[in-house]
TORSE-311871 format. One record per residue (C-alpha): residue number from 1; residue in three letters; x, y, z. Coordinates in Angstrom, 3 decimals, padded with zeros to 6 digits. Each point is the difference from the previous one (the first is absolute). Last residue first. Example, Ala and Ser with C-alpha at 12.3 -4.5 7.8 and 13.67 -1.06 7.14 Angstrom:
<ketors>
<ketor 2 "SER" <013.670 -001.060 007.140>>
<ketor 1 "ALA" <-001.370 -003.440 000.660>>
</ketors>
This chain:
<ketors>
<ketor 180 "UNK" <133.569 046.153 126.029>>
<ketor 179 "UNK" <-001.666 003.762 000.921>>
<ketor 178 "UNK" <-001.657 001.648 -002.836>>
<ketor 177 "UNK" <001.495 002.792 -001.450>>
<ketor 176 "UNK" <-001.721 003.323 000.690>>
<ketor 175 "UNK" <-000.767 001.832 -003.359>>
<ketor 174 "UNK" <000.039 003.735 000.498>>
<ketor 173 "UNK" <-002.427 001.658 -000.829>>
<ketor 172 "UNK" <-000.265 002.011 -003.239>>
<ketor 171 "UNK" <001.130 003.547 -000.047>>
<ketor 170 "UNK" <-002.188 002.453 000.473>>
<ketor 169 "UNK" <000.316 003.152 -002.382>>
<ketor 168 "UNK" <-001.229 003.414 001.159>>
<ketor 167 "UNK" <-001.938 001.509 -003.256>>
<ketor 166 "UNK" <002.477 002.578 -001.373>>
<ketor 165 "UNK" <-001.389 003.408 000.035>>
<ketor 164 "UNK" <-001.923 001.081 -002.981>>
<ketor 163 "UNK" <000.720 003.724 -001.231>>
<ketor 162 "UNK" <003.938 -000.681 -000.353>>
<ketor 161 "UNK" <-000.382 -003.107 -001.831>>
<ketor 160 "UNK" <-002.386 001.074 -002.268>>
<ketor 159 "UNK" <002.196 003.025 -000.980>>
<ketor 158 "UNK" <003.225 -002.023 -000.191>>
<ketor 157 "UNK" <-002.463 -002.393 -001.968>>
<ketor 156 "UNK" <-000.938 002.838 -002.458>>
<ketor 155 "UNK" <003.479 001.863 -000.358>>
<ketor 154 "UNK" <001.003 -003.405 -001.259>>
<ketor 153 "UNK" <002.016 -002.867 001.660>>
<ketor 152 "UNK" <-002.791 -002.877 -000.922>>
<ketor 151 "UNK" <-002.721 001.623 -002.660>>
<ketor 150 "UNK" <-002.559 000.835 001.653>>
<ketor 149 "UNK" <-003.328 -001.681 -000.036>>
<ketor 148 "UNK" <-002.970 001.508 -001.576>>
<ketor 147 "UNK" <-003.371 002.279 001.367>>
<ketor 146 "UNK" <-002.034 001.393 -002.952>>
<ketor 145 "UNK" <-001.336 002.501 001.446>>
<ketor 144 "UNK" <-004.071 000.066 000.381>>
<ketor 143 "UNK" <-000.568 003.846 -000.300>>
<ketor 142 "UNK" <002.489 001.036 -001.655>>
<ketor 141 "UNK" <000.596 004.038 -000.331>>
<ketor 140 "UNK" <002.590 001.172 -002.595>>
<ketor 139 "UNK" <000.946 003.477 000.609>>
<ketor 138 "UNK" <001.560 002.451 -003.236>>
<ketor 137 "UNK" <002.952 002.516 -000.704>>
<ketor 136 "UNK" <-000.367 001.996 003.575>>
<ketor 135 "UNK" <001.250 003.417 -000.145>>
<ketor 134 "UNK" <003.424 000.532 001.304>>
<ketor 133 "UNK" <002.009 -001.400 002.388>>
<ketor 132 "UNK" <-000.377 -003.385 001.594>>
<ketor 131 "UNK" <003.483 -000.865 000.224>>
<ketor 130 "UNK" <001.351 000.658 -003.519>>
<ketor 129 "UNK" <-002.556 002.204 -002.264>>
<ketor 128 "UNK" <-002.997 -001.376 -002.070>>
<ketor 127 "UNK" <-001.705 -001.984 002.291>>
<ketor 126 "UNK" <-002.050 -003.533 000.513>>
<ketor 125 "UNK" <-002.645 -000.664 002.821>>
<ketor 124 "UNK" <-000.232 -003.597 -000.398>>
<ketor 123 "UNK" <-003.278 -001.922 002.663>>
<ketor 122 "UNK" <-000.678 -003.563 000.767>>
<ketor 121 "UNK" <003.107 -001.533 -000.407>>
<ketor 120 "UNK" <000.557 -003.747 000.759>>
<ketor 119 "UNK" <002.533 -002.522 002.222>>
<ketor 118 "UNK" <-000.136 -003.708 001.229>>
<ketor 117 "UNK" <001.391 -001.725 002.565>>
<ketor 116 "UNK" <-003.685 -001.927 000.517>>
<ketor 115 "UNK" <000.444 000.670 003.684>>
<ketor 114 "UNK" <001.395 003.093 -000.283>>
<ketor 113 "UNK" <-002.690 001.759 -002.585>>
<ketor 112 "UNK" <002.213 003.362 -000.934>>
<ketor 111 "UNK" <-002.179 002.863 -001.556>>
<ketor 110 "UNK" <002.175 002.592 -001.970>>
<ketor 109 "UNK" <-001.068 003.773 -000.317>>
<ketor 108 "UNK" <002.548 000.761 -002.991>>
<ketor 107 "UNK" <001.631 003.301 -000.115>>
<ketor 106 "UNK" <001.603 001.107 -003.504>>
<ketor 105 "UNK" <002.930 001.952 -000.949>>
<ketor 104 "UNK" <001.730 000.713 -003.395>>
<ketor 103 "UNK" <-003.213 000.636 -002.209>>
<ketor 102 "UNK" <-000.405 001.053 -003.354>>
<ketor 101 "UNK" <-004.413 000.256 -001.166>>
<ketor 100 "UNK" <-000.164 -001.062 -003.743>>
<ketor 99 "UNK" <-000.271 -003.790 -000.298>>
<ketor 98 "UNK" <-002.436 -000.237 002.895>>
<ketor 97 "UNK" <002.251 000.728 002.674>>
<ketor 96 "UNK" <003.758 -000.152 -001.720>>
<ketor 95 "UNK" <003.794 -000.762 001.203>>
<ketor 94 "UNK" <002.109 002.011 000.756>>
<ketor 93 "UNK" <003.721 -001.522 001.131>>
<ketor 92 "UNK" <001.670 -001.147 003.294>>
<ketor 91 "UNK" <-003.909 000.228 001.412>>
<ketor 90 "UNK" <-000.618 000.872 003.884>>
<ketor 89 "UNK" <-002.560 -002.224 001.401>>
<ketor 88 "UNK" <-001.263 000.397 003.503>>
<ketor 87 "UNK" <-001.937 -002.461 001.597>>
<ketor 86 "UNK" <-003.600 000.731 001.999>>
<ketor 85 "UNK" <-000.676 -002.968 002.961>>
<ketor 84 "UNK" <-003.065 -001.709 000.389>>
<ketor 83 "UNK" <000.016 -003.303 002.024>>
<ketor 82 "UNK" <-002.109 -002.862 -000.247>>
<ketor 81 "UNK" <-002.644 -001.130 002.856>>
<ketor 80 "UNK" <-003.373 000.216 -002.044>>
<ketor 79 "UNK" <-000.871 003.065 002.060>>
<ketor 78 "UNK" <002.973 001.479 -001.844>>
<ketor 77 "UNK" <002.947 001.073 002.621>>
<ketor 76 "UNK" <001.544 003.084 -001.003>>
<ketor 75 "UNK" <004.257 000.203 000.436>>
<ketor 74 "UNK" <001.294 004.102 -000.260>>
<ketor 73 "UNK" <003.790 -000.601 -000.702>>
<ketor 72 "UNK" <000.170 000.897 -003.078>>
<ketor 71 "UNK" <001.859 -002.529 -002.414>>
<ketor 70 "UNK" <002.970 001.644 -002.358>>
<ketor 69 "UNK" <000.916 -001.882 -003.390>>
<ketor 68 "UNK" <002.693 001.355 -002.393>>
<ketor 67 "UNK" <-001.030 -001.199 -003.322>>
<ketor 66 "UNK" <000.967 -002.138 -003.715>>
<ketor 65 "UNK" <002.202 -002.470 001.067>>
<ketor 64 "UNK" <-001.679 000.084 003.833>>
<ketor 63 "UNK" <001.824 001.595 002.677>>
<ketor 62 "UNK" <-000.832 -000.130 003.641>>
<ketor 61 "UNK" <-002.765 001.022 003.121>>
<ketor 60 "UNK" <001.116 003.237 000.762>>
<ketor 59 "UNK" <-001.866 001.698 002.338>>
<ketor 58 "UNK" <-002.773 002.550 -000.300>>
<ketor 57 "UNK" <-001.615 001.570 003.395>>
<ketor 56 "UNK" <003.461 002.271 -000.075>>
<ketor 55 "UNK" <-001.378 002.052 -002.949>>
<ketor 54 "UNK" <001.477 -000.747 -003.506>>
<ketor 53 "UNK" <003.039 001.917 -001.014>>
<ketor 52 "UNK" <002.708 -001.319 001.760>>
<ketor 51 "UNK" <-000.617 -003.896 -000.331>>
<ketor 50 "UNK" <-001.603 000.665 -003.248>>
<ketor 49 "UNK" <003.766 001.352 -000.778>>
<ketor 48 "UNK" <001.798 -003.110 001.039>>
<ketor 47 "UNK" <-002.406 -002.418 -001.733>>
<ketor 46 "UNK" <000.581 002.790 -003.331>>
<ketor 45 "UNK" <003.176 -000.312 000.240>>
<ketor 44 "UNK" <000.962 -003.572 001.080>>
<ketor 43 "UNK" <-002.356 -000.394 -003.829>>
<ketor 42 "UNK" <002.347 002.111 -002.108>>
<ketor 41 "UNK" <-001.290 003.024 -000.559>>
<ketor 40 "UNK" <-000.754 001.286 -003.407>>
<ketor 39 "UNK" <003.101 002.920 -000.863>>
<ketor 38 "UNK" <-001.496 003.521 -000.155>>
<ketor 37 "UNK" <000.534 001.551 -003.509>>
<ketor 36 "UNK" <001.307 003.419 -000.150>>
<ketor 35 "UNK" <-001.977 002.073 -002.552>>
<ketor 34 "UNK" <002.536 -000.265 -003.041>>
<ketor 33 "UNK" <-002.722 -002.357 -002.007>>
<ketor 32 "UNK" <-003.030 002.287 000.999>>
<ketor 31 "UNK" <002.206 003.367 -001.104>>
<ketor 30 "UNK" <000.938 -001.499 -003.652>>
<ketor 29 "UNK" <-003.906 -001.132 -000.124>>
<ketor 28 "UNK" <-001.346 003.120 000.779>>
<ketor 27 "UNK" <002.927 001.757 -002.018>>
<ketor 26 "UNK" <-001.427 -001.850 -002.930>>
<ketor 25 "UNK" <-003.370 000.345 000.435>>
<ketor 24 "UNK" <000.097 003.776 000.511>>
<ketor 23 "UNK" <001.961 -000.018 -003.348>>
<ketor 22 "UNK" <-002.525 -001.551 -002.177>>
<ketor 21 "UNK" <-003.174 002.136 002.228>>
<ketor 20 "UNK" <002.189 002.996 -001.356>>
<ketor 19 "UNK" <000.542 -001.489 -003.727>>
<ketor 18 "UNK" <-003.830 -000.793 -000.205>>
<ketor 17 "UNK" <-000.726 003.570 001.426>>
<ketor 16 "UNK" <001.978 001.469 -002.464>>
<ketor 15 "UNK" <-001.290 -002.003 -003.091>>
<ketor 14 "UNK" <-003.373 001.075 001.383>>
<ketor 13 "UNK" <000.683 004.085 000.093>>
<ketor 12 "UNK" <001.420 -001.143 -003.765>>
<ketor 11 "UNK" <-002.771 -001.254 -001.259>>
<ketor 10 "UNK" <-002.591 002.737 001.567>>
<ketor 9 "UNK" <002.506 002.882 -001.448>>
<ketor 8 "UNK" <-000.705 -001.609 -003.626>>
<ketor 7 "UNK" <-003.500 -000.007 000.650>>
<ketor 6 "UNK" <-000.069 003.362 001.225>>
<ketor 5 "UNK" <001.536 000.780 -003.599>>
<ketor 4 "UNK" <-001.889 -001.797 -001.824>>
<ketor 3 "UNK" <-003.347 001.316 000.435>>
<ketor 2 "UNK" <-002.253 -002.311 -000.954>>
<ketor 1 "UNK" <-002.957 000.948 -002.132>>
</ketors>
């Protein structure tokens, strides 16, 4: 047999704790959209502030549409004569490392062939905080890049250009004219 009356007691200890975890989601929600709200940076912002914040063997490189680029300045010589170099990436907005991992930052280790002017990445370290903070969303390793040309006046060929020196250029003889 039931007993009704610590039944009755049970319904109503419930009811209260429905109407408590009610009005605990309420004033969550009240208090998360009064929270102050810090303004996105603009992208001059957040070039300027990777220029403060990340150590002085980073240096700005530019500013893509979508990401503050910084190049370090440690150069590695492959035995098959490119150039390693690790870029910076800071993100205007989050995107996602395997569909569920948030990232803002990345660092690609980028391979630069200067005779072929062409560019690949071999290794993306990707994180969860701005400038390399915070636990690590997801690496990509490749072992075989896929090396492409840059786009004229991107990020990439200011990169390319600044890793491969400028091949001296010759110019043609001069044609002597024939005495008449």
């Amino acid at each position: 047999m039931i007993n009704t009356f610590a039944f009755t007691r049970l319904s109503a200890a419930s009811s209260v704790l429905c109407a408590l975890f009610g009005l605990a989601a309420i004033v969550l929600s009240q208090t998360v959209a009064a929270a102050p709200q810090t303004p996105p940076l603009s992208m001059d912002e957040l070039y300027a502030q990777g220029q403060r914040d990340l150590p002085s063997s980073w240096r700005g490189v530019g500013k893509s549409h979508d990401a503050a680029v910084f190049m370090h300045q440690d150069r590695r010589r492959e035995s098959d004569g490119r150039i390693a170099v690790w870029l910076h990436r800071e993100l205007m907005a989050q995107e996602y490392f395997e569909k569920e991992k948030p990232y803002l930052s990345l660092r690609e280790r980028l391979l630069a062939d200067c005779k072929a002017g062409r560019l690949g990445i071999t290794d993306v370290t990707y994180y969860g905080e701005r400038f390399a903070k915070g636990a690590v969303a997801g690496t990509s390793k490749y072992a075989a890049p896929e090396m492409k040309d840059p786009v004229p006046d991107s990020i990439d060929d200011q990169i390319l250009r600044n890793l491969c020196p400028a091949k001296a250029r010759q110019a043609p003889a001069q044609r002597q004219k024939a005495p008449q």
